[in-house]
MIDOSE-1310 file (N, C-alpha, C; in nm, 2 decimals, decimal comma, always signed):
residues 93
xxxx	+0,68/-1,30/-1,08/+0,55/-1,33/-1,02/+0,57/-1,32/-0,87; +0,68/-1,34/-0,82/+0,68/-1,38/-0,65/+0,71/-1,23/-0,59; +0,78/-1,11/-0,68/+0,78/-1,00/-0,61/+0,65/-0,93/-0,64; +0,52/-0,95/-0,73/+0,41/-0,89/-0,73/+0,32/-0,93/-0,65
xxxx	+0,34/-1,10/-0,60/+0,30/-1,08/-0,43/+0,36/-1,05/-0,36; +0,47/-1,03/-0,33/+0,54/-0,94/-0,22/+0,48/-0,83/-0,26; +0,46/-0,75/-0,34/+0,39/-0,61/-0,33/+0,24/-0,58/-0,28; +0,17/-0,72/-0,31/+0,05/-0,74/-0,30/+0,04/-0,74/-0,15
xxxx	+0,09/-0,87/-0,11/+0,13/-0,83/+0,06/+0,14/-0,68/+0,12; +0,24/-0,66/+0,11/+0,24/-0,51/+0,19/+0,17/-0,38/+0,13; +0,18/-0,37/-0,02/+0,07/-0,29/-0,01/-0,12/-0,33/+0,01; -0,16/-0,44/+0,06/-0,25/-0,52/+0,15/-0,26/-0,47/+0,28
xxxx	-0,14/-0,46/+0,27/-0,10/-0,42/+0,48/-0,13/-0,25/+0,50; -0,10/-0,21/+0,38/-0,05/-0,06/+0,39/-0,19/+0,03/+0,48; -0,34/+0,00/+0,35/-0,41/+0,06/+0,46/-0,48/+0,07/+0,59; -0,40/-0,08/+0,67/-0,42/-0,07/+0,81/-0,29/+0,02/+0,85
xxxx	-0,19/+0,02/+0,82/-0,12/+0,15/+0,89/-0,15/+0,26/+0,87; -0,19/+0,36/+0,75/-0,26/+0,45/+0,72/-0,41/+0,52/+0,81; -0,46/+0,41/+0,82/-0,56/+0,42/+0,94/-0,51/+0,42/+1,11; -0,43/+0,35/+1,13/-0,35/+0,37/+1,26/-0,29/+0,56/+1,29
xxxx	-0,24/+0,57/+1,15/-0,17/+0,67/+1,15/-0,28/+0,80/+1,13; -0,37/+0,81/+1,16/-0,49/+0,90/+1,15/-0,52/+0,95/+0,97; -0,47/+0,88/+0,88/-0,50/+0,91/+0,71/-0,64/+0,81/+0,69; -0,71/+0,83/+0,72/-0,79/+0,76/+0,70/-0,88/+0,80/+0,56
xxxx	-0,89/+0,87/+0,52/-0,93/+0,93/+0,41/-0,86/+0,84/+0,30; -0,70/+0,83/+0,28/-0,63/+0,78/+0,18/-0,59/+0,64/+0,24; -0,67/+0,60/+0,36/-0,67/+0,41/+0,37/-0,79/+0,38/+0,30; -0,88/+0,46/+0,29/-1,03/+0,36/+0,24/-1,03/+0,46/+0,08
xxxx	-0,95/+0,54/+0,02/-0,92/+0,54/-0,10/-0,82/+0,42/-0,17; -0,74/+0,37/-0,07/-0,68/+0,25/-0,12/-0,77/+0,13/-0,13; -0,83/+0,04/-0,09/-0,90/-0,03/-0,09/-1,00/-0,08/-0,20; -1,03/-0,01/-0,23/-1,08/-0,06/-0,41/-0,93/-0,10/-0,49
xxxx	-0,83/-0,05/-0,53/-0,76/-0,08/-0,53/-0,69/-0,18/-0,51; -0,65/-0,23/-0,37/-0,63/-0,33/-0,33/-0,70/-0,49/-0,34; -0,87/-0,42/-0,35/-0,91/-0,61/-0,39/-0,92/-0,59/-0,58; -0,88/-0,53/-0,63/-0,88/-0,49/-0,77/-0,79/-0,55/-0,77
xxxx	-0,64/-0,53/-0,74/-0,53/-0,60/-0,77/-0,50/-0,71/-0,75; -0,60/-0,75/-0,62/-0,61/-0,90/-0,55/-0,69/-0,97/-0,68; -0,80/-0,92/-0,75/-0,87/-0,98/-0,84/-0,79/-1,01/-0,94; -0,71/-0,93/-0,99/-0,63/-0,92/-1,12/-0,53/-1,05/-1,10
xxxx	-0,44/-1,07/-1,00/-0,38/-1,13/-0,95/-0,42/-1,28/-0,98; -0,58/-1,30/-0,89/-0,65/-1,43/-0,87/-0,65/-1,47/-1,04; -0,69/-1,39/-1,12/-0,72/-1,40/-1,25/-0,63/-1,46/-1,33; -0,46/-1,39/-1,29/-0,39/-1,41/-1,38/-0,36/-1,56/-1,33
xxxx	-0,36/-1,56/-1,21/-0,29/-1,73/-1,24/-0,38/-1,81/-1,25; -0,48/-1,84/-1,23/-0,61/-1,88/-1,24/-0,61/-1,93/-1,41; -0,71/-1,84/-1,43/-0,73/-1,89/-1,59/-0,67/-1,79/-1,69; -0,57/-1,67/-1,63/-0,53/-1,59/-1,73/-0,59/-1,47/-1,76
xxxx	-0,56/-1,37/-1,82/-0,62/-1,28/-1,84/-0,58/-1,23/-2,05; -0,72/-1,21/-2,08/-0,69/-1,22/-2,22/-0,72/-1,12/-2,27; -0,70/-1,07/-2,40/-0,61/-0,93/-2,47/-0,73/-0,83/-2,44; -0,83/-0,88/-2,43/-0,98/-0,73/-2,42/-0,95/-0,69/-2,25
xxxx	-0,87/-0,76/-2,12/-0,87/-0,77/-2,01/-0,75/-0,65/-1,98; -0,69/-0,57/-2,05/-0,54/-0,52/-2,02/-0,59/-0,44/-1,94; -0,71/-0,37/-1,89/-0,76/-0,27/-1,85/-0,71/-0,31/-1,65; -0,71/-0,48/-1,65/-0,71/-0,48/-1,51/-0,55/-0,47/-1,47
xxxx	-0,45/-0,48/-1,57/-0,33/-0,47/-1,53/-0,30/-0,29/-1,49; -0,43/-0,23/-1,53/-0,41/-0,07/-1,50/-0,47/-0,08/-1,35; -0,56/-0,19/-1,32/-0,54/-0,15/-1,16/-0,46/-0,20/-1,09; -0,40/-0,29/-1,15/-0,31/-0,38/-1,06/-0,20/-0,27/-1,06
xxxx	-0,16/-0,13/-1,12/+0,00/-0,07/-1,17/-0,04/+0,04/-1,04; -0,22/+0,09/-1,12/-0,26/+0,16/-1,00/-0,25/+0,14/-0,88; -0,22/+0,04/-0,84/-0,26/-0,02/-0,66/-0,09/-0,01/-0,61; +0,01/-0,08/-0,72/+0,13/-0,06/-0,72/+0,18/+0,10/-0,66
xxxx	+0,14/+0,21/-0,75/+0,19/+0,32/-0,74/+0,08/+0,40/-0,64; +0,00/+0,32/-0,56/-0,10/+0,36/-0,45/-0,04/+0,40/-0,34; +0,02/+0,22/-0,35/+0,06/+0,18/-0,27/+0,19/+0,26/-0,22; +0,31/+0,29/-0,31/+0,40/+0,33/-0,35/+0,41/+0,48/-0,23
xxxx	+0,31/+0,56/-0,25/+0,25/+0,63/-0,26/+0,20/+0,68/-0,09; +0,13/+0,54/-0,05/+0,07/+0,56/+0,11/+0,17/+0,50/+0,19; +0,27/+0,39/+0,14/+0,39/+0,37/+0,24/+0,50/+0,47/+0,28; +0,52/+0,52/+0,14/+0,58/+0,71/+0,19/+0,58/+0,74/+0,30
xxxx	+0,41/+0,81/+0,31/+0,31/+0,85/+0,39/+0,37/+0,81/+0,54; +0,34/+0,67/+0,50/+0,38/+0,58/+0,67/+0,48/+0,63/+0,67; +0,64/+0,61/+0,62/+0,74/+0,60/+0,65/+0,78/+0,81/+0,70; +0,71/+0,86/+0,63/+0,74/+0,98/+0,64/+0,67/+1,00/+0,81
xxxx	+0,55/+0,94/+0,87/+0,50/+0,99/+0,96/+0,57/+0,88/+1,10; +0,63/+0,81/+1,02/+0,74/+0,74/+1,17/+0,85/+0,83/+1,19; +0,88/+0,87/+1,08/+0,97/+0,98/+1,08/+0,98/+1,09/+1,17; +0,88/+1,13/+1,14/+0,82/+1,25/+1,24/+0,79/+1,22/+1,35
xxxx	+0,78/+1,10/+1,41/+0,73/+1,10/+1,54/+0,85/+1,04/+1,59; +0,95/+0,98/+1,55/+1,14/+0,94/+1,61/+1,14/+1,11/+1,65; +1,19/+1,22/+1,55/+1,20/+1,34/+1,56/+1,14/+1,39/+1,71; +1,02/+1,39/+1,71/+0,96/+1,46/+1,82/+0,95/+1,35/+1,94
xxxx	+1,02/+1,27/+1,95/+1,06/+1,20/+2,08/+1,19/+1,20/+2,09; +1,29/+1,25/+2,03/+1,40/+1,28/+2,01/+1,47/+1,38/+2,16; +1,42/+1,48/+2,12/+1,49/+1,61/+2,23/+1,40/+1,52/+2,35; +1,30/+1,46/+2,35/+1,29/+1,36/+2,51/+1,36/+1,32/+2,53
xxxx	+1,45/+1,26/+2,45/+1,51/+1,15/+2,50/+1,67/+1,24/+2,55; +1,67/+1,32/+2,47/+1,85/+1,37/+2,50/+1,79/+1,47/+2,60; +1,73/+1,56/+2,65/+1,68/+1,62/+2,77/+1,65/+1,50/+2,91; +1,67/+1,41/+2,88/+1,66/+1,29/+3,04/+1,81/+1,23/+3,03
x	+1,91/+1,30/+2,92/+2,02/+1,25/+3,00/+2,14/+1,33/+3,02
């Protein structure tokens, strides 16, 4: 239970970096997602979620592998921007 809020957390977080990062397309595709899984979440510990409900554990897997998915993204596009500040930095010394 305590690492599916830790996932909930940061993939929460994820599409404000996505939008920083000019993806903005696939931050506000995340976001249904995100209060879906927040819902699912609220639900399960709350009062539970019962056997006709399995349908929301597919958004809560969806948001997981959204998530999975748009942090890449980030991590790929910090990547690229170390890279192209790189030869700045070794050309100033």
């Amino acid at each position: 239970m305590d690492i599916l809020l830790i996932f909930l957390l940061i993939f929460s977080f994820t599409p404000f970096l996505l939008w920083g990062d000019n993806w903005k397309k696939t931050a506000l595709g995340q976001i249904p997602f995100v209060i879906g899984a927040w819902f699912t979440f609220v639900k399960y510990v709350t009062v539970g979620i019962g056997p006709g409900e399995t349908y929301l554990w597919g958004i809560f897997i969806a948001n997981l592998i959204y998530g999975h998915i748009a942090f890449t993204i980030v991590l790929l596009e910090m990547r690229k921007s170390i890279k192209v500040r790189q030869p700045m930095v070794q050309q100033n010394n």
